[in-house]
C-alpha positions as CSV (number, residue, x, y, z in Angstrom):
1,X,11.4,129.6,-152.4
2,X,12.5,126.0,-151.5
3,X,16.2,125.0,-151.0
4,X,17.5,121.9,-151.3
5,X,20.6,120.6,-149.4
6,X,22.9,122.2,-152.2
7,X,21.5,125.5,-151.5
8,X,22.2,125.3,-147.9
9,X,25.2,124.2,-148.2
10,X,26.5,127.1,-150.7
11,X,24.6,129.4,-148.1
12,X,27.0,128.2,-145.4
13,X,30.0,128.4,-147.4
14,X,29.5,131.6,-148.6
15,X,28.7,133.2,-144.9
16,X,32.1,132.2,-144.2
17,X,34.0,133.0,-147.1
18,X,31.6,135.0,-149.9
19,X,34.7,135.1,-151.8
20,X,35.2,131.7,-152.8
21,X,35.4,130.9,-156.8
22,X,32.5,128.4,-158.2
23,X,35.0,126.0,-158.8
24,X,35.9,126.3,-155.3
25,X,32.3,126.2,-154.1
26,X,32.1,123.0,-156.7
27,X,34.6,121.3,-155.3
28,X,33.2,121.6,-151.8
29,X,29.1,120.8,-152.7
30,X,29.7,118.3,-155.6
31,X,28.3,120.3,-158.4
32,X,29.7,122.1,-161.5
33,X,31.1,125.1,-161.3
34,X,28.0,126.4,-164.0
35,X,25.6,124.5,-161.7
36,X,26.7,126.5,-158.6
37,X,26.8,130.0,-160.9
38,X,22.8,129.1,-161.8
39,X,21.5,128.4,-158.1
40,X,23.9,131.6,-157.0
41,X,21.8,133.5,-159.2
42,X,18.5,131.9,-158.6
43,X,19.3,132.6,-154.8
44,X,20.3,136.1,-155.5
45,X,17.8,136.9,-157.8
46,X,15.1,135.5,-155.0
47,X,16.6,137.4,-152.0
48,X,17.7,134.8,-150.4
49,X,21.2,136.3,-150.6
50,X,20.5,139.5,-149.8
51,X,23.7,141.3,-150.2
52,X,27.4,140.6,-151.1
53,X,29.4,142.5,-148.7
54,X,33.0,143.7,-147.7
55,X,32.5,143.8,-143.0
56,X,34.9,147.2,-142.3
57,X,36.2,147.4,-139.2
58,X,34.9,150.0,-137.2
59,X,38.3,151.3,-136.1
60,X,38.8,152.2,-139.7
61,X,36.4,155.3,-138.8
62,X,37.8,155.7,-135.6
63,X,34.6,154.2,-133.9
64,X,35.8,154.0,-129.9
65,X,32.1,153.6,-128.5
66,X,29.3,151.5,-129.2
67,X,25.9,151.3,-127.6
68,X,22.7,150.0,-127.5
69,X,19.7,152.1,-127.0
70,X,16.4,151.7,-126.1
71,X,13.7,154.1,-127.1
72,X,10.3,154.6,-125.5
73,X,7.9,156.9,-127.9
74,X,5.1,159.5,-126.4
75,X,2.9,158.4,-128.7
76,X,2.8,155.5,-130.8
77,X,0.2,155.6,-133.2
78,X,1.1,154.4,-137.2
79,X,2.2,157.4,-138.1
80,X,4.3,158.4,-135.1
81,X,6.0,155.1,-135.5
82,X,7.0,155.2,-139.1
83,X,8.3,159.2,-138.4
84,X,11.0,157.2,-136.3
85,X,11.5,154.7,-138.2
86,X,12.2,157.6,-141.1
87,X,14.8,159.5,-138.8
88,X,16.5,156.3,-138.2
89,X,17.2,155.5,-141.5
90,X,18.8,159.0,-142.4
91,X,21.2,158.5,-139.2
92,X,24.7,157.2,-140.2
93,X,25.5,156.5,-136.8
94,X,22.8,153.8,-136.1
95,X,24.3,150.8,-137.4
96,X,20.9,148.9,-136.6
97,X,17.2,149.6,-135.7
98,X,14.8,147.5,-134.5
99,X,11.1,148.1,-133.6
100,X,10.1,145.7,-131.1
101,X,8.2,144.4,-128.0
102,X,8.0,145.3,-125.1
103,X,8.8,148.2,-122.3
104,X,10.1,149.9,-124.9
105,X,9.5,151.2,-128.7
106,X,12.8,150.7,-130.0
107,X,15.8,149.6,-129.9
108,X,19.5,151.1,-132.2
109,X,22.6,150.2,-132.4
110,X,24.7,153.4,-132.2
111,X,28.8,153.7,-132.8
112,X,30.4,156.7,-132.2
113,X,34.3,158.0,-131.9
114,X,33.6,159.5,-128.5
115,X,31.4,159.5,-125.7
116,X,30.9,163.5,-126.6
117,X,29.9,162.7,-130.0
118,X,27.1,160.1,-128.5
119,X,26.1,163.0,-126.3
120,X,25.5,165.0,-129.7
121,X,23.8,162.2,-131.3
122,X,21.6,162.1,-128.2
123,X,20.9,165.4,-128.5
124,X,20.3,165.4,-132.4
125,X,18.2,162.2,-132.7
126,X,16.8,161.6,-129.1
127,X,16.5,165.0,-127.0
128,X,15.2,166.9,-129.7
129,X,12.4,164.6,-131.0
130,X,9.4,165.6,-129.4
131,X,7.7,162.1,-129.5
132,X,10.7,160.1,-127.7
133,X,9.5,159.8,-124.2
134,X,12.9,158.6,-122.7
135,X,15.3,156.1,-123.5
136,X,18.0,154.0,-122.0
137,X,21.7,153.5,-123.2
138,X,24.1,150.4,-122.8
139,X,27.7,151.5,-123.8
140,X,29.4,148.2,-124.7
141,X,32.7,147.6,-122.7
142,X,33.1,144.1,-124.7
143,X,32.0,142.9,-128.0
144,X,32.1,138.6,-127.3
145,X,29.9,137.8,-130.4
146,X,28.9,139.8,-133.4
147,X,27.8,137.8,-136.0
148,X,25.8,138.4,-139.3
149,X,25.5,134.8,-140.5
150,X,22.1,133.2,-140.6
151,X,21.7,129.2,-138.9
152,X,21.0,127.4,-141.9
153,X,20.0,123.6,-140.8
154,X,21.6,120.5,-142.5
């Protein structure tokens, strides 16, 4: 789909503040409120926003750890790969997966209360799977930058 300059600049708005009225969003691109209300939809309807959501803090859930872990499979034919991609999806604790390049397979996003609790997960998820070869875990002393928003140009 093509997007004109209004479109990005609703995008931008609403990565910062998806809460914002249409008249507020309006006021700010120079458009009518029904204006902004049909391209919302149009984007929406398109994907382009993919989801209107509420960011929980993790300390809500009494998340203390988070780490990063990278996954190196046994085997990695089609099949093997979509079985992890499967178990990763029915795992509340990975907050993100990513199959990618490189020396390894994968890479998760894992937050836990405890570094006990990880050692379960590891168990669970990693230890147990016969097709993870080994895998390598960051525990995160500091987040600096956690961002969901997208760079949308001028």
């Amino acid at each position: 789909m093509k997007t004109d300059q209004f479109d990005r600049h609703l995008l931008r708005l609403l990565q910062q503040n998806n809460r914002l009225t249409s008249d507020e969003l309006a006021e700010q691109v120079g458009l009518s409120a029904s204006a902004v209300q049909r391209r919302l939809k149009r984007l929406r309807d398109e994907k382009l926003i993919e989801a209107d959501v509420s960011i929980v803090s993790p300390s809500v859930a009494g998340i203390g750890i988070s780490c990063i872990v990278e996954v190196a499979l046994e085997r990695c034919g089609s099949q093997d790969i979509e079985k992890f991609k499967q178990s990763m999806l029915q795992c509340s604790e990975v907050m993100q997966c990513y199959y990618v390049t490189g020396s390894y397979d994968f890479v998760i996003i894992v937050n836990m209360a405890t570094m006990q609790e990880y050692e379960l997960f590891t168990r669970k998820w990693l230890l147990d799977n016969s097709n993870v070869k080994h895998f390598y875990t960051h525990v995160v002393m500091d987040k600096i930058k956690v961002g969901y928003s997208v760079a949308i140009p001028e």
